[in-house]
C-alpha positions, -999 to +999 in steps of 0.1 A: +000+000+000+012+036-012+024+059+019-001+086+012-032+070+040-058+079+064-047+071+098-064+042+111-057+048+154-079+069+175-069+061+206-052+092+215-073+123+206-088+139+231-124+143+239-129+174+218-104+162+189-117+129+181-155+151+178-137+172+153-120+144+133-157+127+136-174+157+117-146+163+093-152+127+082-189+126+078-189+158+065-159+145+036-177+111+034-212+117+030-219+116-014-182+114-014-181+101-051-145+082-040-159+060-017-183+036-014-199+023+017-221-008+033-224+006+067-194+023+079-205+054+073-242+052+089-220+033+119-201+061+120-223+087+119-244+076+144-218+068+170-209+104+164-241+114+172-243+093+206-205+105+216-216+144+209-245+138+231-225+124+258-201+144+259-220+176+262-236+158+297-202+156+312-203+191+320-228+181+352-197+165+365-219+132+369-196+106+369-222+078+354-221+105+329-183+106+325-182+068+321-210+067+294-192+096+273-156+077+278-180+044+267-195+060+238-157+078+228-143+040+225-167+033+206-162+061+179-127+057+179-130+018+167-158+032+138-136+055+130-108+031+126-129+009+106-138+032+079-102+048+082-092+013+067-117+014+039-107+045+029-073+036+027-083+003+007-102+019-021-081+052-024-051+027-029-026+058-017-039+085-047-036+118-022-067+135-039-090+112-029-077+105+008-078+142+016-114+147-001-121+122+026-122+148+056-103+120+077-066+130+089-039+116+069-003+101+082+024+130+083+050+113+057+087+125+068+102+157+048+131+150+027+159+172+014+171+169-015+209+168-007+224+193-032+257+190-044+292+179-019+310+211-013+349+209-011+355+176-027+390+167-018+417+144-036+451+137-018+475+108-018+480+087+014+512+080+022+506+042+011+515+038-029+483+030-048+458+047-020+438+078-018+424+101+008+390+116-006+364+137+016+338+168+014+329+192+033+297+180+058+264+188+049+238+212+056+212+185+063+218+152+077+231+124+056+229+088+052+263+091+043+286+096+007+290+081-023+325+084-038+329+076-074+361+069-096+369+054-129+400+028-132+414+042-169+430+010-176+398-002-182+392+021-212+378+055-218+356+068-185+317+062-186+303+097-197+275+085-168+292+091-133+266+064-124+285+042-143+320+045-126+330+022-092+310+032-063+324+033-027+301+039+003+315+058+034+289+062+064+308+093+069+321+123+050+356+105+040+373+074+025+406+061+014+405+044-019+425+013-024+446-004-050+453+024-075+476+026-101+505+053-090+515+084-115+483+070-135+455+099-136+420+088-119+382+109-121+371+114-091+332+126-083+309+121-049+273+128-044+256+130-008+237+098+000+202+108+013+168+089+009+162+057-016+143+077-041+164+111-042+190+111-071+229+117-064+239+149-070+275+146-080+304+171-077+325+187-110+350+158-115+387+159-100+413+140-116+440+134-096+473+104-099+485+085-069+518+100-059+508+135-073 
């Protein structure tokens, strides 16, 4: 199931918030052309309509009447729940639809796009064959860097960075293993952020072990 969906738990809006969420459903639901219904939303309306009453008794401070509104509340919350999930079942994640619904939808986590590595560094190590490469740390947190080079004895480099050898550092730096000394090598690295964000690569820096 797509992201994009209705919440489908209750259980923790307050008295006055689960009444509002209650209304903002019926009132998205009823001749909703999106959805179609058996009896969730006659179930739903109506134990509305028995929590609204309830809760407007409390205010006696009568505590049979506190009791039947907290009664009457658990019961909402599970109709709410159960046409929450038929909601979510027929709008198959298509956003337009769940928020025509009136019911509150999951907050999905904000990504940032991670923009392009500043400082990309190149430097020999004093090991023949290895080399040192870093950036500068991001503005936004990272799920580390993705440091790219091309081995030239392999022929001419990819015009794709995409298509060079990757390494993956969980930080910010790496040493690169196994080069060819005096022999020139591309290097490139792109901040790693979310699955579906694209690498952003850096202009390419060509440096030789032993330079």
């Amino acid at each position: 199931m797509s992201a994009n969906r209705a919440i489908t738990n209750f259980e923790n809006e307050k008295d006055d918030e689960i009444l509002t969420t209650a209304n903002s459903a019926v009132t998205g639901l009823t001749g909703n052309v999106n959805f179609t219904f058996t009896t969730e939303l006659t179930d739903t309306v109506a134990a509305k309509t028995t929590y609204a009453t309830k809760l407007g008794l409390v205010a006696t401070g009568n505590n049979t009447a506190v009791t039947a509104k907290d009664t009457s509340k658990g019961v909402l919350e599970v109709k709410l729940a159960v046409i929450s999930k038929a909601v979510n079942l027929q709008a198959n994640g298509d956003l337009a639809k769940l928020q025509s619904s009136g019911l509150p939808l999951v907050k999905l986590p904000v990504h940032n796009n991670m923009g392009v590595p500043a400082n990309l560094k190149v430097a020999p190590t004093n090991i023949s064959g290895d080399m040192f490469v870093s950036v500068d740390k991001p503005i936004y947190g990272t799920h580390g860097t993705i440091f790219a080079f091309w081995k030239p004895e392999l022929g001419p480099t990819p015009a794709n960075i995409n298509d060079w050898f990757f390494r993956h550092s969980n930080g910010l730096s790496i040493v690169i293993k196994g080069l060819t000394p005096n022999i020139p090598y591309h290097f490139a690295a792109a901040y790693k952020g979310n699955d579906t964000e694209a690498l952003v690569w850096t202009a390419i820096v060509t440096k030789s072990p032993g330079d």
